[in-house]
C-alpha positions in Angstrom: 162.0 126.9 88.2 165.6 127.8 88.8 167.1 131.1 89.3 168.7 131.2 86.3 165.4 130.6 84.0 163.6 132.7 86.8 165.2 135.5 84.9 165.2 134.3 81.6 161.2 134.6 82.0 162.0 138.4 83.7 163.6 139.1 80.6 161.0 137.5 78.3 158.5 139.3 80.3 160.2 142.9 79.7 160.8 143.2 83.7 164.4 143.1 83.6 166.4 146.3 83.2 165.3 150.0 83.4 161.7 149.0 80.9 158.6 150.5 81.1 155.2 149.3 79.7 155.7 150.0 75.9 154.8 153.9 76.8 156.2 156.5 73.8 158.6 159.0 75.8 156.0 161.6 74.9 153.5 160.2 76.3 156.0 158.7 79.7 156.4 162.4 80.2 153.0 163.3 81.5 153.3 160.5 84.0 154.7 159.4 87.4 158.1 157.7 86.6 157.9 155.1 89.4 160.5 152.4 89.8 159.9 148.7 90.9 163.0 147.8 92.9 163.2 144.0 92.9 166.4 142.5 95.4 166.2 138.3 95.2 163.5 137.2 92.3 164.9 133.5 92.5 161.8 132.0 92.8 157.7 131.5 92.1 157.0 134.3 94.6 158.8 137.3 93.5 157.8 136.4 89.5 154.2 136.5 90.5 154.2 139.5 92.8 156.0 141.4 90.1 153.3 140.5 87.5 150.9 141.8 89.7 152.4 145.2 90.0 152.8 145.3 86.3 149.0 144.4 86.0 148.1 146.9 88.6 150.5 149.9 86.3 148.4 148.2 83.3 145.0 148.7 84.7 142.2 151.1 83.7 142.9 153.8 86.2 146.9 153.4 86.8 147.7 153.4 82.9 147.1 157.0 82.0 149.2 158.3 85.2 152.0 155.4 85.7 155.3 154.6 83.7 156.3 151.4 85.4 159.9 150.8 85.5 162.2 147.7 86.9 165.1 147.0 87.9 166.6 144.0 89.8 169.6 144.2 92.0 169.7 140.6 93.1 170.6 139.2 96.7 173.0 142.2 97.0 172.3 145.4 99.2 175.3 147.6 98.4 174.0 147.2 94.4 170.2 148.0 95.4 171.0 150.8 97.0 173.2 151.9 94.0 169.8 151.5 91.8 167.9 153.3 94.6 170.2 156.5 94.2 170.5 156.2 90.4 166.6 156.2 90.4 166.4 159.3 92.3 169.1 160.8 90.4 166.7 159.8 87.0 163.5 161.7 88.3 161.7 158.8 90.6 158.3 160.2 91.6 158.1 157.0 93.8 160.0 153.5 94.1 158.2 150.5 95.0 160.7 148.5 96.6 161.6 144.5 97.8 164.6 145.3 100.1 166.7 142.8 100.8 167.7 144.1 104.3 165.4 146.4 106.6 168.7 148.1 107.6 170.8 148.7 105.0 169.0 150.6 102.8 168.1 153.4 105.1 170.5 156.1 104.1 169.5 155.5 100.4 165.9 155.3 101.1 166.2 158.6 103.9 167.9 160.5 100.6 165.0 159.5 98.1 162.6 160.7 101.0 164.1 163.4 101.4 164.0 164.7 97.6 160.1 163.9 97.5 160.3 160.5 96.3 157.8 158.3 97.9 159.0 155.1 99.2 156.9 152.0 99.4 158.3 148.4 100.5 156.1 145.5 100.3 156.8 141.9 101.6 159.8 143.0 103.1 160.2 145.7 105.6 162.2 149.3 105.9 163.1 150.8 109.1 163.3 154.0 107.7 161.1 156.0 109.6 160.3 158.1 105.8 159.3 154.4 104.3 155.8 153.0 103.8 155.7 149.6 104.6 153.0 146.9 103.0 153.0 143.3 105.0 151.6 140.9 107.0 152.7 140.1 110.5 156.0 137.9 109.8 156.2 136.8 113.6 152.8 135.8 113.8 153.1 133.9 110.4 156.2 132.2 112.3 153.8 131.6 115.8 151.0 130.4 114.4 152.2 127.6 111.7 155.0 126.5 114.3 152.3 126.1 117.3 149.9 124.2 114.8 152.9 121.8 113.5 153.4 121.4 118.0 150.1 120.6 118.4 150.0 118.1 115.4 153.5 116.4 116.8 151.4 116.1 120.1 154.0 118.1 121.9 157.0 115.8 120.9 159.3 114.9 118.0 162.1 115.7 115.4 161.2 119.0 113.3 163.1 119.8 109.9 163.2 123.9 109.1 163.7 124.7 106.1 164.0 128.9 106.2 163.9 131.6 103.7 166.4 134.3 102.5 168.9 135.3 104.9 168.8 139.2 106.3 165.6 140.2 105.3 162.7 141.0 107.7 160.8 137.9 105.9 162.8 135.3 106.8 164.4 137.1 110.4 160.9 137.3 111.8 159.2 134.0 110.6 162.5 131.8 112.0 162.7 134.1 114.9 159.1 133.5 115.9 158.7 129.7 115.1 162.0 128.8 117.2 160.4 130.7 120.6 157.7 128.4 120.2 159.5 125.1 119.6 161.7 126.5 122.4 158.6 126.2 124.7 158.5 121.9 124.1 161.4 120.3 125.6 160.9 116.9 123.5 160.6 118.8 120.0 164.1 119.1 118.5 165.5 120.5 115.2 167.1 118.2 114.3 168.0 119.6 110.8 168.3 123.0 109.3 168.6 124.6 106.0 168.3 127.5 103.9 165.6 127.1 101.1 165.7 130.6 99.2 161.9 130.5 99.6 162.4 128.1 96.3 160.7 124.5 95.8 164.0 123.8 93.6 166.1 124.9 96.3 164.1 123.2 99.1 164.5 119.8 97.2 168.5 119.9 97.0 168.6 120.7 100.6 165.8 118.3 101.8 167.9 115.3 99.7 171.3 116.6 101.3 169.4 116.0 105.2 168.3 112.7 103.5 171.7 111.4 103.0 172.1 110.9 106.8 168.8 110.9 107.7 165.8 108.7 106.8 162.0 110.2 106.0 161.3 107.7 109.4 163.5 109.9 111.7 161.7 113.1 110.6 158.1 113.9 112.5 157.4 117.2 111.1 158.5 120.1 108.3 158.2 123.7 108.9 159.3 124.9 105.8 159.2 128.7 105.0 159.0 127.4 101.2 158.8 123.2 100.5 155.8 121.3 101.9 154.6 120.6 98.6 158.4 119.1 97.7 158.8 117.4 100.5 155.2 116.1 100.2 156.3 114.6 96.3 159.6 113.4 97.7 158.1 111.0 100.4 155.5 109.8 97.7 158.4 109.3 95.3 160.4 107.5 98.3 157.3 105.0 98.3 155.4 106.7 101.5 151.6 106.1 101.3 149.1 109.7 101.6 147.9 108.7 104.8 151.8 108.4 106.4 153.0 111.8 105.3 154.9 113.9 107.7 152.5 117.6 108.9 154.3 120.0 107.2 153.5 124.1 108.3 154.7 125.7 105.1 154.0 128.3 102.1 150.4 128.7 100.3 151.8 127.3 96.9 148.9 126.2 94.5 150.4 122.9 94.5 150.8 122.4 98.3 147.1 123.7 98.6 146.2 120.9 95.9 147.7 118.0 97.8 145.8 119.3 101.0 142.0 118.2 99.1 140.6 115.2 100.3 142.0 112.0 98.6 138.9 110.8 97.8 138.4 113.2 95.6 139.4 114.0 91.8 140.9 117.7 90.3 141.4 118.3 86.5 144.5 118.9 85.4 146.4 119.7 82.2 146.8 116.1 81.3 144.2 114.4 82.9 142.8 114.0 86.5 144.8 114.8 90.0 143.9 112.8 92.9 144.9 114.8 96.1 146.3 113.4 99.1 144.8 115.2 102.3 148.4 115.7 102.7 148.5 117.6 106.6 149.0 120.9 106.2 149.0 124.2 107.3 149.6 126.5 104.8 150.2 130.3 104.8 151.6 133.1 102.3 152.4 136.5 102.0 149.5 137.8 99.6 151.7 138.6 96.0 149.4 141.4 95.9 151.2 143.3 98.3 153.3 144.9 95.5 150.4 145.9 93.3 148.7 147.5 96.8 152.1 149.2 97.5 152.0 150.5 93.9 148.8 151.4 94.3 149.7 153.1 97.4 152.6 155.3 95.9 150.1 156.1 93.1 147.5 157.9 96.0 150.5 159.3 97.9 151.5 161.0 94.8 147.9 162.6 94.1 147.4 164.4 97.4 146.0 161.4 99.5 147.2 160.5 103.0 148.4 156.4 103.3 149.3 154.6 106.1 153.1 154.3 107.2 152.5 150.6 107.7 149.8 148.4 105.9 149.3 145.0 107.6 147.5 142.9 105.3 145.3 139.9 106.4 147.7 136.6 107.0 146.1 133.9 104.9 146.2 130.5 106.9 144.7 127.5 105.1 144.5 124.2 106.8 142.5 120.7 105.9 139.6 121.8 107.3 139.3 125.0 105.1 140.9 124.0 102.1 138.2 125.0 99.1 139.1 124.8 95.4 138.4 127.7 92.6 136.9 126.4 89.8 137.2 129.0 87.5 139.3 131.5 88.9 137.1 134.5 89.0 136.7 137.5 91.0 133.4 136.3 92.6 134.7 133.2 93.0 137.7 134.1 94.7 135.5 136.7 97.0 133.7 133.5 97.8 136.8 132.0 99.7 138.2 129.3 97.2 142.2 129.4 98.2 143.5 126.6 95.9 143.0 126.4 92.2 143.0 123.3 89.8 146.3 122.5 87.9 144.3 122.7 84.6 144.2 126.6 85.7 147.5 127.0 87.5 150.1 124.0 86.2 152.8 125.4 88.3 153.0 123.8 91.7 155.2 126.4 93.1 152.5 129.4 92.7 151.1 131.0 95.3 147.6 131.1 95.4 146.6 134.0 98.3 146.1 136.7 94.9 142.4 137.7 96.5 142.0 141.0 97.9 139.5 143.6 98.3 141.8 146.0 98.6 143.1 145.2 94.8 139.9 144.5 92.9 142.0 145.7 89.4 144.0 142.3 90.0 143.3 138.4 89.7 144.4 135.5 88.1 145.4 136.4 85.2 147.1 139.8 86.9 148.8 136.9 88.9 150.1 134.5 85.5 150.6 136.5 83.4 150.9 140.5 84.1 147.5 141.0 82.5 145.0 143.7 84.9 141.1 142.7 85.6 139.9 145.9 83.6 
């Protein structure tokens, strides 16, 4: 989806703007006014995470004590840290925030702390010493795809990046990380590189801009921050067979995952059956449910409970060898280690599909589609 419909569905969603969850003011007053501070939502990953959180505000035990508000400031830290102080000024009790620098908030953030709001980033990081942060390790999610796409490429070859969005911790530590190791193999070169927004849309215009100079048959590998399962379809399209697609290390998108199944086999999908590719992959996320936990976080802060300054959540690596399809979707089933789920359950390619965690029982699937909680 592009940016532009990305926030046409915000809108339709009721996430844009200063919106809370259809509370009456009477009833918003015996609650924690807690502010979802949203920086770049151009693409599958921030929609989803931002459904959790709303699921998490909806559920059984957060309803009665949370009035969720949202605002989104864009790709623009001067205007997030505008909202920031405007939300402190309006009575914050906590903001849950994506910031989109780890720097440049820090006065704004230092000020809320400093008036007893309670400040929790997830995803991305804050340096501000007052800030909780929820993540995963960024560098190793960097490390570990780029040695895996070394090892495929036998030590040797011409690698495509494809990164994320510039200035945050996300995409600073990821690049940062994979480069030292591709550093570390004289005969692997870069030969092209491109920012991709973390967006499949995005990682298509930029993948067919390299192809105008450079054929599919002078690339060896992807890592791609957000795009394997694009540049996966665009090879097919270009009339590449399954079994001579290029290893791509790259996001935990459902659709990625999907192409990842053995080709022998069949998955249901909305209009018909999907025959998978055993595409070679390595594919990784950070969890969407990292802004539900850091809501869920604020929430405990705000009671009287002691959280950690820094969260780091599980990195979730999935390769050919441990791909295993949800059939259903459930809770259990999820507990059970499925990490891909069938089109006829998830029809966009571009989802993410790391939504399991213990640590979030009151949000799933449907948390993750469509903002609705577990309970």
């Amino acid at each position: 989806m592009t940016r532009t419909g990305w926030v046409s569905a915000f809108v339709g969603a009721g996430l844009i703007g200063a919106v809370g969850l259809g509370l009456a003011p009477a009833q918003a007053a015996d609650k924690y006014k807690i502010y979802l501070s949203m920086s770049y939502i151009g693409n599958d990953w921030q929609g989803e995470a931002a459904n959790m959180v709303k699921a998490m505000a909806a559920s059984k035990d957060m309803a009665g004590k949370v009035d969720l508000q949202v605002q989104v400031s864009g790709p623009n830290a001067q205007k997030q840290i505008q909202q920031i102080n405007a939300m402190v000024q309006a009575g914050a009790k906590a903001i849950v925030v994506y910031p989109i620098s780890p720097t440049a908030l820090n006065a704004a953030v230092k000020n809320a702390c400093s008036k007893g709001v309670v400040v929790v980033a997830y995803d991305a990081e804050i340096s501000e010493p007052c800030a909780h942060n929820v993540t995963i390790d960024q560098a190793e999610a960097g490390r570990v795809t780029a040695e895996w796409l070394a090892k495929k490429l036998n030590g040797k070859g011409n690698i495509v990046a494809i990164t994320g969005v510039p200035g945050t911790s996300v995409d600073t530590e990821r690049t940062k990380a994979a480069k030292a190791v591709f550093a570390k193999y004289p005969d692997i070169k870069i030969v092209n590189e491109a920012v991709g927004l973390w967006s499949q849309a995005v990682a298509r215009t930029e993948l067919s801009k390299i192809l105008a100079t450079r054929k599919w048959d002078e690339i060896d590998g992807l890592w791609m921050q957000v795009g394997c399962y694009t540049a996966n379809s665009m090879q097919i399209e270009a009339g590449a067979t399954a079994d001579k697609l290029k290893p791509c290390a790259g996001e935990g998108s459902n659709g990625g995952r999907i192409q990842m199944l053995p080709a022998n086999t069949e998955v249901e999908g909305a209009n018909g059956t999907y025959k998978p590719m055993s595409a070679p992959r390595i594919s990784y996320a950070s969890p969407p449910y990292s802004g539900a936990l850091a809501l869920k976080l604020a929430v405990q802060k705000l009671d009287g409970k002691e959280i950690p300054q820094h969260t780091t959540l599980p990195l979730p690596l999935v390769t050919n060898e441990t791909i295993k399809l949800c059939q259903e979707g459930t809770w259990a089933e999820m507990k059970s280690g499925c990490n891909a789920f069938k089109p006829s359950l998830v029809s966009n390619p571009g989802w993410f599909a790391s939504i399991f965690s213990n640590d979030t029982p009151e949000v799933g699937l449907n948390a993750a589609l469509v903002g609705q909680p577990e309970d």
